[in-house]
N, C-alpha and C positions, 0 to 999 in steps of 0.2 A: 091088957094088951090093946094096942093102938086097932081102929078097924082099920080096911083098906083104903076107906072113904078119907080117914084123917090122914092117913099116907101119903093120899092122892093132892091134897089143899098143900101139906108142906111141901110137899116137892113142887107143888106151882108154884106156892111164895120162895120158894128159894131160885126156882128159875128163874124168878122174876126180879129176885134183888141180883142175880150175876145176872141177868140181861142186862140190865141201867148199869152194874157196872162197867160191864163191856164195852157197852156206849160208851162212856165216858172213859174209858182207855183209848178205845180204840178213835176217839175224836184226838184223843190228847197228844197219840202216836204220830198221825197223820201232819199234826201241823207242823209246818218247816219252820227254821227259825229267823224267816223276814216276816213270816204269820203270826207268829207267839212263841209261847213256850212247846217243850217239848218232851220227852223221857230220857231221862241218862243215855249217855250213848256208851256209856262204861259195859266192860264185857259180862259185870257181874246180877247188869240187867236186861242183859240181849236176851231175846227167847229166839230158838232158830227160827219157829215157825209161826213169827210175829210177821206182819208185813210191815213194810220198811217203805218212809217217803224216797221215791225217787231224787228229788229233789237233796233231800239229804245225803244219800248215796252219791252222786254227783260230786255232793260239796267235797264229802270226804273225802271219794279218789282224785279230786283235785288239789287239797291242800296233801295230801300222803305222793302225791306226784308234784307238784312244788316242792314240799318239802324233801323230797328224792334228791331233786334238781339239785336246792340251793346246797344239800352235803356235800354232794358230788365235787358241786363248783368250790366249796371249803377246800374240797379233802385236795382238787386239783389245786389250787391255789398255793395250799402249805407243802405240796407235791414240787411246785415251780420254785418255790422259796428257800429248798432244802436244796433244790438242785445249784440255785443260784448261790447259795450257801457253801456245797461243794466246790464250786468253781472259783468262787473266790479264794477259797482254800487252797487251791491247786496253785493258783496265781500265786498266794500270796506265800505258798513252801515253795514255789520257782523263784521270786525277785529275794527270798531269805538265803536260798542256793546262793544265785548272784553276788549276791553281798556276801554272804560268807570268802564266796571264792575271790573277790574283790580283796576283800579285808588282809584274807591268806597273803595276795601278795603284795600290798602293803605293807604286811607286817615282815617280810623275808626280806623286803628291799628296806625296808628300816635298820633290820638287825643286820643286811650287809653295807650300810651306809654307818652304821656304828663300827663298826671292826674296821672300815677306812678310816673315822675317825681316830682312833685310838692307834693305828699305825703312824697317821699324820701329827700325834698328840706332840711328841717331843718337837718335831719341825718349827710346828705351830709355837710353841714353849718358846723356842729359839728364837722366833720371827720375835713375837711379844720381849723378849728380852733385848734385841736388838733394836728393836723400838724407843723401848725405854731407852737405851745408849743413845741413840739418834737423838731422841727429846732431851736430854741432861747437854747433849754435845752445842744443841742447837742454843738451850737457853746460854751456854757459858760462852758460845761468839755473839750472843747478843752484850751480854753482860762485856764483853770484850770488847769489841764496837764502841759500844756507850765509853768506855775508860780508854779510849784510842782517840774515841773525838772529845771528850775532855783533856786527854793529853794535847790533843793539837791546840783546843783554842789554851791552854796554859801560855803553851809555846809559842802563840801568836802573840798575845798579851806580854809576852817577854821580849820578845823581837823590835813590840811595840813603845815600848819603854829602851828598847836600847837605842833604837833612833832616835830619841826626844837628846 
């Protein structure tokens, strides 16, 4: 069995190697990181009742409040863009109304401009057939003409030889 005496020496050595290591955590804790390096700041090596650079604390709730900030300002952003979104939409099912109803009567005054037509169709038929008459009538007084003033100058030429 161990005396008390040899009890007494390891527990000094072992106080003594977790003293130096304590130093040296607790230098490593301390420094911020425009100082040096520093300890994970991951949750899986927080100790609650470590102490904490102020400095580091600082840094944190300022980038964790920045970073608040710039979500916010995301989240408002794609907020305005959905609304603006909306609104387009609204416009753009009102001017599709418009046209529709535009089209609609368009398309009623089309289909009562056809049934004029088609009442007018025979009229029309007859004007075009009369037409034609006119144009056949016309070329044959021209053709008439033409053999009316060959008849004359025959007749002149005959007139002219009767006085010789």
């Amino acid at each position: 069995m161990a005396t008390a005496s040899e009890i007494s020496k390891e527990k000094m050595q072992g106080d003594q190697v977790s003293t130096d290591t304590q130093e040296a955590d607790s230098h490593l804790r301390c420094e911020s990181p425009k100082r040096g390096t520093t300890l994970s700041t991951s949750t899986s090596s927080f100790e609650a009742l470590d102490p904490h650079d102020p400095n580091l604390s600082r840094l944190a709730n300022t980038m964790f409040q920045k970073t608040s900030e710039y979500l916010q300002e995301e989240l408002t952003a794609t907020h305005a863009d959905y609304r603006l979104l909306e609104r387009m939409n609204k416009e753009t099912i009102a001017k599709y109304a418009e046209l529709k109803t535009i089209s609609s009567n368009v398309s009623q005054s089309l289909d009562l401009l056809n049934q004029k037509y088609k009442k007018l169709q025979p009229v029309l038929d007859n004007i075009n057939q009369i037409d034609d008459s006119v144009t056949k009538l016309e070329q044959a007084a021209y053709k008439l003409l033409a053999y009316s003033n060959r008849l004359e100058a025959k007749f002149k030429d005959i007139e002219k030889e009767g006085k010789k």
